[in-house]
N, C-alpha and C positions, 0 to 999 in steps of 0.2 A: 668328721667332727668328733671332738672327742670328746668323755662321757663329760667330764667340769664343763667345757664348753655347752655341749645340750643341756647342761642341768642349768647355767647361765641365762641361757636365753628362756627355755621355759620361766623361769625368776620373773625376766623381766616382759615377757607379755603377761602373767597373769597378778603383775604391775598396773599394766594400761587397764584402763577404763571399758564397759563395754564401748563405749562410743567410738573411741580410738580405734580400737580393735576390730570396731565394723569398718570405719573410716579406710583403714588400712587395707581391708578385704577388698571392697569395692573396686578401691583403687588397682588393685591385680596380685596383691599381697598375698597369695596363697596362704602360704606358710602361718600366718598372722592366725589363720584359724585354729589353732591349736589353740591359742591361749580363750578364747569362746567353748570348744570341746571339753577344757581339763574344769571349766570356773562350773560348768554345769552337767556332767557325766553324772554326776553322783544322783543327782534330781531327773534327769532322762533314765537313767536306769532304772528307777525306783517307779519311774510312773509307769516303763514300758515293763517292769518284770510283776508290777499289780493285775498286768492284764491275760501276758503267756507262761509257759508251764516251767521255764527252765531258766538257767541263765544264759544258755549260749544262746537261745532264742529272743534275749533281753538287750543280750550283745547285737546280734543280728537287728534287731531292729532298730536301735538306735542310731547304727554305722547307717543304714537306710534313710534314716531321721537327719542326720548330721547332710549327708548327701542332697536332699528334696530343701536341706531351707540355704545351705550353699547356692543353690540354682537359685531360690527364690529369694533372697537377700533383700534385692531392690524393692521387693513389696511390702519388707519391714514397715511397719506406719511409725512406730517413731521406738527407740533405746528400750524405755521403760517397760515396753511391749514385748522385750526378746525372750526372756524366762518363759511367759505365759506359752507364749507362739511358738517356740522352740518343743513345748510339753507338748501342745497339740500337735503337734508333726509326730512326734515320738509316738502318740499315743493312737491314731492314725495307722501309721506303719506297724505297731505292736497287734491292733484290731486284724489287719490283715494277714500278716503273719498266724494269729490264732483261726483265723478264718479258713487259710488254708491248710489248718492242720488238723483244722475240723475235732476238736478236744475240750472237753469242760470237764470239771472236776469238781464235786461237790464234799460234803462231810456233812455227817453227824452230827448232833449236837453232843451227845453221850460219849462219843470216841474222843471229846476234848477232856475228859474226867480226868484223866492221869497226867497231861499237860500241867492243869491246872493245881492235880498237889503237887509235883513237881515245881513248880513254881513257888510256892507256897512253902515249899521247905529249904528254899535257896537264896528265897530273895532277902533273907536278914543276915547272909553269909558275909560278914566284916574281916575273916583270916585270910593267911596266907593265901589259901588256894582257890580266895573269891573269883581273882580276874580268869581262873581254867572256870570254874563254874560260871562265871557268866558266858563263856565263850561256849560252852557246851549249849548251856538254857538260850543261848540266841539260835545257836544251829537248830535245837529243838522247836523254838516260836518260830522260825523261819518254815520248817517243814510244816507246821500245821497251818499257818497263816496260808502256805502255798495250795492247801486244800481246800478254803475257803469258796465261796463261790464266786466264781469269776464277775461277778457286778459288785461284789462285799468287800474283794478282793483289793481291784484298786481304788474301791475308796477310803477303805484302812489303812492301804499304804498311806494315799496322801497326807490324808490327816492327822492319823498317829501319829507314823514314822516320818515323811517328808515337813511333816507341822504346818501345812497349806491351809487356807479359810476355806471357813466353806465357800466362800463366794470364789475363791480361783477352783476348789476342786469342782466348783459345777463349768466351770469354764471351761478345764482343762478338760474333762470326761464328756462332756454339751450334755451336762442334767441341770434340772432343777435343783435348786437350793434344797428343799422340802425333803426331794428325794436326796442326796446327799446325807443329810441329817434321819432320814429314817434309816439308809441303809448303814450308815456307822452305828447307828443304834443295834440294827440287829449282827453288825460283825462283832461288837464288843459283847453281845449277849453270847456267841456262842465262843468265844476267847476266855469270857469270863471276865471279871472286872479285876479281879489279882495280874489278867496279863498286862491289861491297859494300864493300870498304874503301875507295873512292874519295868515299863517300856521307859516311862518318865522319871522313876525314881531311883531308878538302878544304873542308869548309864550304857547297859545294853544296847550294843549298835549292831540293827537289820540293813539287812542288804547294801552292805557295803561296795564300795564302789574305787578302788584305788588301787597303786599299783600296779602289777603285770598288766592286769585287765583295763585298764586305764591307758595304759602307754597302747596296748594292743588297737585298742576303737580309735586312739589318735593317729598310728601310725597306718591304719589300714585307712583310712580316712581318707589323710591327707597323701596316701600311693595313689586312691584312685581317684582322684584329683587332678594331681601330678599325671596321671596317665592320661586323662580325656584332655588334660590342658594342653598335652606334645601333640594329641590327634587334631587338636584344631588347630596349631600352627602352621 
């Protein structure tokens, strides 16, 4: 197929509907899940790279994640439910994956000091060379956010960065609301509150999700797929 052609048909599955798009799985449409992988990788990666240390590890598990709700499709309860339940597969496979790597990471609150003027002398940068310095200050918020504590971790992904309620971050995480709401309390105390509105006012985009890495979790996806689908014929 050639590359206009794959970029065509991508177009028009993440055209269809989720409904369609499930519709079409069910029915033996392999292929079909691609356009389910590409509408929500960006939200899977974000909830699974809250929980492990790296991105390849964020990668890994989501390809993991993508694979467990494939099998389990037919237990969807109903369309509206796929975001939620898709996160919790992800989030799941990300837990275990940290599990076996046996790893936690914490920080100081003092070690965000330099973070924080940093920020604080960038974030009114209106010239030419704004969009190199936000790209810096995001890699910057990225490494520190990364040091967080891994319960602080992904629920400042959600809420901040992914912009989830509280009521889906306690769903997608299985916390309390309460706890939810204390523990963004205390990520944003050791971020600082310059990071938290620097997140929403500047246009700064974490943990991106697109491209190479994108096509990669599809294509590895839907190979091993394609493969267990020729072992059972």
């Amino acid at each position: 197929m050639t590359i206009a052609a794959q970029q065509l048909k991508t177009q028009t599955l993440m055209g269809c509907s989720d409904a369609e798009l499930v519709t079409r799985i069910l029915q033996g449409e392999t292929n079909a899940y691609e356009g389910i992988m590409r509408r929500y990788n960006q939200r899977l990666f974000r909830v699974a790279r809250g929980i492990v240390n790296s991105d390849a590890e964020a990668m890994d598990a989501i390809q993991e994640a993508y694979i467990k709700a494939y099998e389990q499709l037919e237990r969807l309860q109903s369309i509206p439910a796929l975001p939620g339940w898709l996160s919790r597969i992800a989030r799941n496979e990300a837990l275990q994956l940290l599990r076996r790597n046996q790893r936690n990471v914490a920080m100081a609150p003092e070690e965000l000091e330099s973070v924080v003027e940093l920020t604080a002398m960038t974030k009114n940068d209106n010239g030419p060379d704004s969009e190199v310095a936000n790209k810096q200050l995001g890699q910057l918020l990225e490494s520190n956010i990364n040091q967080l504590p891994d319960s602080f971790r992904s629920v400042f992904i959600l809420r901040a960065i992914e912009q989830c309620s509280v009521r889906e971050t306690a769903e997608i995480l299985d916390l309390e609301e309460a706890t939810v709401k204390t523990r963004l309390f205390r990520a944003n105390a050791l971020l600082q509150k310059q990071l938290s509105s620097h997140l929403s006012e500047s246009g700064v985009a974490l943990y991106e999700f697109a491209g190479h890495r994108c096509d990669a979790v599809v294509r590895g996806v839907l190979a091993r797929l394609g493969h267990r689908d020729k072992e059972e014929e």
